[in-house]
N, C-alpha and C positions, 0 to 999 in steps of 0.2 A: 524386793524382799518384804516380804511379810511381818510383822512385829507380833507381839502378843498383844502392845496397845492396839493397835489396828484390828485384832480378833476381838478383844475384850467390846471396844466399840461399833465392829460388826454388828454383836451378840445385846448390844446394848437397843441398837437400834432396831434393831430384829423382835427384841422382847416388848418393847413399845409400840412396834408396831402391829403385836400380834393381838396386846391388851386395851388397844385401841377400840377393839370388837368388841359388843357389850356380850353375846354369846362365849364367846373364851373368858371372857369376865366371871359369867358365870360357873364355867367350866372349870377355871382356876379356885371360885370361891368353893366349890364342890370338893377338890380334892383336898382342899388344907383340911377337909373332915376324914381323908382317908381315900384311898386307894378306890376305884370305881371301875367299870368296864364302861365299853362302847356304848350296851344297851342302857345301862345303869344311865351313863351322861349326856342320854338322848332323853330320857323319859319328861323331862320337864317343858320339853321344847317343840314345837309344830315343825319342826323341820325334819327330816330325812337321815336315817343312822349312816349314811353315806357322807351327806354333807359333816354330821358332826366328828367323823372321822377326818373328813375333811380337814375341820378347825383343831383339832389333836393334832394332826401334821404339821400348821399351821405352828401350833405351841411345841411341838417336838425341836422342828428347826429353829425354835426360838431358846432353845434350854431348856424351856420350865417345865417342861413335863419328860417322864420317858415313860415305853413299856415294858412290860417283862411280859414271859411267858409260865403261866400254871395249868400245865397239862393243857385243857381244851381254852381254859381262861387267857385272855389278853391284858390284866387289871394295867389300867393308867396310873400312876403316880405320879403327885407332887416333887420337883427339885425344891426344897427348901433355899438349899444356896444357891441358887440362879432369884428366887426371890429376895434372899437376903444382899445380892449383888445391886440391884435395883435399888434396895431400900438405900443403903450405905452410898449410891451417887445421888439420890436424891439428897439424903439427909448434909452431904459435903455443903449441895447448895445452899439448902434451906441454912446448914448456920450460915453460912456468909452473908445469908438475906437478913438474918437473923439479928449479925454481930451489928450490919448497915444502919439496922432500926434502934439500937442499943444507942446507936450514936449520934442520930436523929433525939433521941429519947433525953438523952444529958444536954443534948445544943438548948433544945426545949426548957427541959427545966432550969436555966440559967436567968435569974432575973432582970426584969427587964431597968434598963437605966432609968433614971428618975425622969417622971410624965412631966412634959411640957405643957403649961395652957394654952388649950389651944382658942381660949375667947378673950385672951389678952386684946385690945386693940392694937394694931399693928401701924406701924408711923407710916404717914402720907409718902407718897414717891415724890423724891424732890423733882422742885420745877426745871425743866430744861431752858436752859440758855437759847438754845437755837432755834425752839418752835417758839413761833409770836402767837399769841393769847389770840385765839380764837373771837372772831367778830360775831354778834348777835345779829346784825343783818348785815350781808354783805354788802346790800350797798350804800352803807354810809363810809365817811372817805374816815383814814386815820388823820389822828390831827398832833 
């Protein structure tokens, strides 16, 4: 069985997938100015009114855009809320990435315990019992 979660994250991964494309990118930045046709959203680009109906398909199945019909005209529109849907998961993360560094930010500002010197002279290693004092030539005898 189906969920709505399971649609919502369908539609989630559909929509990134589709803005992944620097061409729909543009295509998207085009219509938050308004409503455009095919020809309209081809004219900036070297590629084929074909193909960019193409990428409108592309963005259709992803939410963010639909068409409607004006007598001979096809105009494409912007879904606002398919992009305000986007916004609203990213921005969940972004505080929690957000709250993470808040907390980094206070560990940080906690002053540091009082500085040791660290050019004290430090006491010799005491002498070990078990190792016998090393000879200057070995072969003189111990006495």
């Amino acid at each position: 069985m189906t969920t709505s979660e399971d649609i919502d994250e369908e539609l989630l991964n559909r929509a990134f997938l589709a803005l992944g494309d620097p061409i729909r990118r543009a295509i998207i930045a085009r219509l938050s100015r308004g409503p455009a046709t095919v020809n309209e959203l081809a004219e900036p680009f070297a590629i084929t009114k074909q193909a960019v109906s193409k990428h409108i398909q592309v963005l259709e199945q992803a939410g963010l855009v639909t068409r409607t019909r004006d007598a001979q005209r096809r105009p494409v529109h912007l879904d606002p809320a398919a992009l305000e849907r986007l916004t609203a998961w990213i921005d969940r993360y972004r505080l929690d990435v957000e709250s993470s560094y808040r907390g980094l930010d206070a560990v940080l500002r906690v002053p540091p315990a009082a500085p040791t010197d660290t050019n004290a002279p430090s006491d010799p290693p005491a002498p070990s019992d078990t190792n016998p004092p090393a000879r200057s030539n070995p072969n003189e005898e111990e006495s």
